[in-house]
N, C-alpha and C positions, 0 to 999 in steps of 0.2 A: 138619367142615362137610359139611353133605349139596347134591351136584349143584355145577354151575361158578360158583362166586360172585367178582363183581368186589371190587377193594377199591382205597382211594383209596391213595395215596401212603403214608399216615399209620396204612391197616391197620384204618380202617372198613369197613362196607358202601357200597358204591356203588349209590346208586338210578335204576336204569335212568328216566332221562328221560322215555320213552316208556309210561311205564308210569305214572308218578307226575303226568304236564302231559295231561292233556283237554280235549280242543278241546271245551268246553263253552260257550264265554263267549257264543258267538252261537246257545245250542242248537242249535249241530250236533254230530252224533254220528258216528261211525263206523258200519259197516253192523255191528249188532251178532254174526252169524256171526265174521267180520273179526277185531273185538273179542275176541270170545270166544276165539277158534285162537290169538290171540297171548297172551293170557293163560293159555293155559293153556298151552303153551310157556315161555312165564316161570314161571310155576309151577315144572314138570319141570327146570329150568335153576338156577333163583334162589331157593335155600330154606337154612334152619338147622335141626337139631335140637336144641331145649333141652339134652333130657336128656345130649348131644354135648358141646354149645359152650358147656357153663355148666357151671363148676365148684364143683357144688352142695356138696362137702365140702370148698372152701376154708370159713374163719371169716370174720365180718364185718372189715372193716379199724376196729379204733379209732379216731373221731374222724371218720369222714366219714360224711356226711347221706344221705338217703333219699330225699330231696325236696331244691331248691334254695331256699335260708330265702324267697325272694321270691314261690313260689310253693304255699306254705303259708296255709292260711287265716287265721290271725290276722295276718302280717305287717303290720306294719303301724300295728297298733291298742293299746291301753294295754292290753290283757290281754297282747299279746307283751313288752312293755315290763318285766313281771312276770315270765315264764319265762329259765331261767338257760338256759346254753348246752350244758347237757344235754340239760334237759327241751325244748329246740325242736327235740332229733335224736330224742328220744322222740316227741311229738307228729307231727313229718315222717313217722316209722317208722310211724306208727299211719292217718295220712292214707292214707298208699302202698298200705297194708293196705286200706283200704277201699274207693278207688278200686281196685284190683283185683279186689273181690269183686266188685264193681259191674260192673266189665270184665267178671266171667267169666255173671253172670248177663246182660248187653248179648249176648255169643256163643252162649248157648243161644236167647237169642230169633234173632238175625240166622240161626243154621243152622235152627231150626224152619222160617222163610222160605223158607232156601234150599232146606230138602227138597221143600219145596211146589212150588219152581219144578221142581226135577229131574222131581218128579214127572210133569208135566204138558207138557213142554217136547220127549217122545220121548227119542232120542237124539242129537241136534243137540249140536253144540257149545259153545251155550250151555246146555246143560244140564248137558253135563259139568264145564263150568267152575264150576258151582252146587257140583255133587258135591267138586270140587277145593275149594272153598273149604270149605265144610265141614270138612273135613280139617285145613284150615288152623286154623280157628275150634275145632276139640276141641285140637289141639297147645298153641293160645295159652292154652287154658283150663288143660290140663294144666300151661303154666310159670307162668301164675299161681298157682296152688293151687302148684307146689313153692315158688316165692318166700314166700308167705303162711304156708307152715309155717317155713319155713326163716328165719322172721321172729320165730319164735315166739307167733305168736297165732292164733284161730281166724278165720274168714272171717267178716264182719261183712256180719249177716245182714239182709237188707231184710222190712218189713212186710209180712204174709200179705196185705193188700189190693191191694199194690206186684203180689205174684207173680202174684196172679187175676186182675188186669187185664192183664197180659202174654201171660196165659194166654189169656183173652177176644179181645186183639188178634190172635192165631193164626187167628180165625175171621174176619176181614176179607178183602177182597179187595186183595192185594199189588198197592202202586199208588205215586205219586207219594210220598205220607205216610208209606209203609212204608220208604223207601228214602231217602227225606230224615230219618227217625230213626236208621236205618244211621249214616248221613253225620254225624248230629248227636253219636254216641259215638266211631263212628272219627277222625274229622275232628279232633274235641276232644283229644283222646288223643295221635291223631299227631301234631299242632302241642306239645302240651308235653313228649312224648318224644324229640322231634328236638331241642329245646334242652337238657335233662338229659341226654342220650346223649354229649353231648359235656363237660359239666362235669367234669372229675375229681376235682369235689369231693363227688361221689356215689359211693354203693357201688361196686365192681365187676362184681357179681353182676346190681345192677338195670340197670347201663348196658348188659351185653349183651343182658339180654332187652328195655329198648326196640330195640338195634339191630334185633333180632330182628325183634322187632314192626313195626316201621318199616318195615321192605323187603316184609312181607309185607301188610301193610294198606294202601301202595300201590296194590296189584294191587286187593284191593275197594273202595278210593276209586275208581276210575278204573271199575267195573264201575258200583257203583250208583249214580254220577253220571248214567252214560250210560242209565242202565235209568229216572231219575228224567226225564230230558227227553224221554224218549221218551214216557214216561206221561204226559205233561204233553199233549205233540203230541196223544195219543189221546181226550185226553177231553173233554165239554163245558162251559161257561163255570160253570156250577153244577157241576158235580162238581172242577172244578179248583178251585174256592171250597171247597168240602169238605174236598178234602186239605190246603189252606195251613193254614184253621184248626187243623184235629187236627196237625201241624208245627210250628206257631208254640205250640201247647198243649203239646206234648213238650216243648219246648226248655227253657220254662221248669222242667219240671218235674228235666228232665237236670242243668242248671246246682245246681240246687238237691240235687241225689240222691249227687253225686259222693261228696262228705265226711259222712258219717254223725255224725249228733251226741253216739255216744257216744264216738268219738274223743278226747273233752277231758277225760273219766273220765282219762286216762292222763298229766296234767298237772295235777293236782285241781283243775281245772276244770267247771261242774255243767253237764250237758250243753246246756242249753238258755237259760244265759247263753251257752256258748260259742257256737254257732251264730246267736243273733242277731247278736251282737256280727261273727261273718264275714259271714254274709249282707249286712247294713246297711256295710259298710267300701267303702273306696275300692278295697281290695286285689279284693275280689268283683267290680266290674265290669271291675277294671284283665287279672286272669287271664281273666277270661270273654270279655274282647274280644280279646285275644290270642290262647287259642285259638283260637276261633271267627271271627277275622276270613274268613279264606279262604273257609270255609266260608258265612260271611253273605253275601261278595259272590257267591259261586257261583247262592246262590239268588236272590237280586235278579237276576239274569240268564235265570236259569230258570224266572223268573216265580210263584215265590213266595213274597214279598213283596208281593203286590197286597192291595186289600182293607181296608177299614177297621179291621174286627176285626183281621184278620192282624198290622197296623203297630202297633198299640196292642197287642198279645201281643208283640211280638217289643221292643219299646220295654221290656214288665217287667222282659225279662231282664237287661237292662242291660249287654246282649254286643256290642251294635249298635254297630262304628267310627262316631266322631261325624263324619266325613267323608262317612258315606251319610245320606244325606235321604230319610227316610221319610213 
């Protein structure tokens, strides 16, 4: 283990409090210098090395999942009713796959970002902390890509039109929208690897690298929440209209991008039976708002949520806790 890492009783990681709770609720922020010094501290202090702490030449253990069967896209529905108790570790195994590719193309875009900020930022301490995470974002990407081999299957690769608009979005100017899509993949991510991290009815392999994941995507939940309310503060009533839209437009798009539809090839399932049949289930809104809960009510607070369009984008995705009245 790289640097002084806490561990709970039980021989987890321990997630520094203060790192993981941002006083966001009433957009208020920390003075972002402040911010920045103390994460980048945690940083130098609080990190894993994959290629370290994961023991990529143990074997898979026979018999335990990839995924937790509940949170698997068909759960649920009369095509899972059909797969035997192999083919739903095969399926998990192939999901996991995908949502990781997905992860590792989400960190080439979030570091493009980040360099942009380094860039232009001097050498302030928030800028460094840009640079810091970056760092972070090529490590994550590297344990992805060895899980994904070590799965045996190739990266599940998103559509060239997917890539050029990613590509496209590099040319915007980094704002509100830019950092509430951060939040929209981190966010997602980290709420269902905090509850699989702990199952031991999953890999080994996979539960260390959420722990992994977990303690360091903290540090950039807690950066671009506070970077998202400040942008909010800076801008006028029409350009903060702007960015909810293209946010509330992402999300949907996210929810839907995680699980790729050839996934079901690997259960002879045809791809685009399978993926309706998720998308339209109860299981689809039931993980989406799980994830996503924290993350929803954050932005209701940070003000975006406002807006006609916005409430009716954000109502598609079907991630919205039915508790918030939009």
């Amino acid at each position: 283990m790289g640097g002084d890492m806490s561990t709970t009783s039980g021989g987890t990681m321990a997630i520094d409090s203060t790192v993981r709770d941002s006083t966001v609720g009433n957009s208020r922020t920390r003075d972002r210098q402040k911010t920045a010094a103390r994460l980048l501290k945690s940083t130098a202090n609080n990190f894993y090395d994959s290629e370290v702490d994961i023991d990529w030449d143990q074997p898979w253990v026979d018999g335990l999942r990839f995924m937790p069967d509940n949170r698997i896209s068909l759960y649920g529905t009369a095509l899972w009713n059909t797969l035997t108790p192999e083919q739903r570790i095969e399926l998990g195994r192939n999901e996991i796959v995908s949502i990781l590719s997905f992860g590792i193309y989400a960190e080439l875009f979030l570091s493009g970002n980040l360099l942009r900020v380094a860039t232009t930022s001097g050498l302030s301490d928030h800028s460094l902390y840009a640079l810091a995470e970056i760092g972070e974002e090529a490590r994550h990407s590297l344990m992805f890509g060895r899980a994904i081999e070590k799965m045996g299957r190739g990266p599940v690769l998103r559509p060239r039109p997917m890539i050029t608009l990613a590509h496209l979005a590099q040319f915007l100017p980094v704002g509100p929208a830019t950092y509430g899509t951060i939040l929209l993949i981190e966010e997602v991510l980290d709420r269902a690897q905090r509850e699989a991290m702990h199952d031991e009815g999953i890999q080994p392999h996979l539960r260390q690298l959420m722990k992994i994941h977990v303690l360091e995507e903290a540090r950039h939940i807690t950066y671009a929440r506070e970077e998202l309310v400040r942008g909010m503060a800076r801008l006028g009533p029409v350009r903060r209209a702007l960015h909810r839209v293209i946010l509330a437009g992402a999300a949907n798009f996210t929810f839907l991008a995680l699980v790729h539809p050839s996934v079901y090839r690997s259960v002879g399932i045809r791809p685009v039976r399978g993926f309706v049949t998720a998308v339209t289930s109860e299981t689809f809104a039931r993980n989406s708002t799980f994830a996503s809960d924290a993350m929803i009510r954050f932005f209701q607070d940070a003000g975006m949520l406002e807006g006609r369009v916005t409430k009716r984008l954000w109502k598609m995705t079907r991630a919205v806790p039915d508790d918030l009245v939009l």
